[in-house]
Every structure is written in structure tokens, then in C-alpha cells.
C-alpha positions in Angstrom: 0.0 0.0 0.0 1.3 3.5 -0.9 1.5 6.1 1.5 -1.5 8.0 -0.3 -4.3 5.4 0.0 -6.4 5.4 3.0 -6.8 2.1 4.9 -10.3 0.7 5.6 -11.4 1.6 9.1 -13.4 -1.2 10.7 -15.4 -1.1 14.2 -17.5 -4.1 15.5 -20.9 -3.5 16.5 -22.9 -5.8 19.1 -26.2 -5.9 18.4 -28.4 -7.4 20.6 -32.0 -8.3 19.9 -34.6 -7.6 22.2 -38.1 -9.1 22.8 -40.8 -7.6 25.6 -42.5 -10.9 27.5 -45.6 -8.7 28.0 -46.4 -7.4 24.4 -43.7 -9.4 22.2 -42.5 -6.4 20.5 -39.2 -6.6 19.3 -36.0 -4.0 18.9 -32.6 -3.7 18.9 -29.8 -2.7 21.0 -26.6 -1.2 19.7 -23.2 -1.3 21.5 -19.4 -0.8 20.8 -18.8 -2.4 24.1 -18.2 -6.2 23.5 -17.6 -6.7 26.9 -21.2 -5.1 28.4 -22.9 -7.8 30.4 -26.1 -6.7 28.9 -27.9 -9.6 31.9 -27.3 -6.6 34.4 -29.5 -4.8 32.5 -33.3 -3.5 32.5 -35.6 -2.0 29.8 -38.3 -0.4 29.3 -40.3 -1.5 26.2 -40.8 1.1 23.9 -44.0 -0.5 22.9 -45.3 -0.8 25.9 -43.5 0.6 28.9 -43.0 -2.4 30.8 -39.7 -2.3 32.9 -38.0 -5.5 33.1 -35.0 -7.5 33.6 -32.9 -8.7 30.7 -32.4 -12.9 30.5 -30.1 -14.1 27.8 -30.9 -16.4 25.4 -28.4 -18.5 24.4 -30.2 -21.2 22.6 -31.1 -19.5 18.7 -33.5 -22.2 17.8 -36.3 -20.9 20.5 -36.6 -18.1 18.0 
């Protein structure tokens, strides 16, 4: 590579996916934090309202 081309910057994304257990809307949730223990979280719905805890779902085939 010459010293005038740019290089291709490149970030990774998390992006978790989000489903209320009252109304079964669904979103998203961005981060740049790979490390973010998401668990420890709570949301609101933005359907909704409803406040709850996060519970990871490990196993893709429930979907």
C-alpha cells in the first residue's frame, strides 16, 4: 500500500436483539462495548412501557 491510500477503518458492532415478554415487540440494542454484560440490564419496552429484567438467550433455535 502507498503512502496516499487510505486504509479501511473497521469497528464491531454488538447488536443485541430484544423481545418484551408482556407485548412481544421486538428491537434492537446497539453497542461498541463487546464486553457489556447486557444480563445486568433493565428496559423499558418502547412499545409498551414495561420495565424488566434482561435474560439471555443462548439457545437461537427458540426463535
Amino acid at each position: 500500500m502507498s503512502s496516499d491510500e487510505k486504509s479501511i477503518r473497521a469497528h464491531r458492532e454488538v447488536i443485541w436483539h430484544l423481545t418484551c415478554g408482556h407485548c412481544h415487540y421486538y428491537w434492537t440494542y446497539p453497542t461498541m462495548n463487546i464486553d457489556e454484560d447486557i444480563s445486568k440490564k433493565s428496559f423499558h419496552c418502547p412499545l409498551c412501557g414495561q420495565n424488566s429484567k434482561t435474560v439471555v438467550d443462548d439457545n437461537l433455535n427458540a426463535l
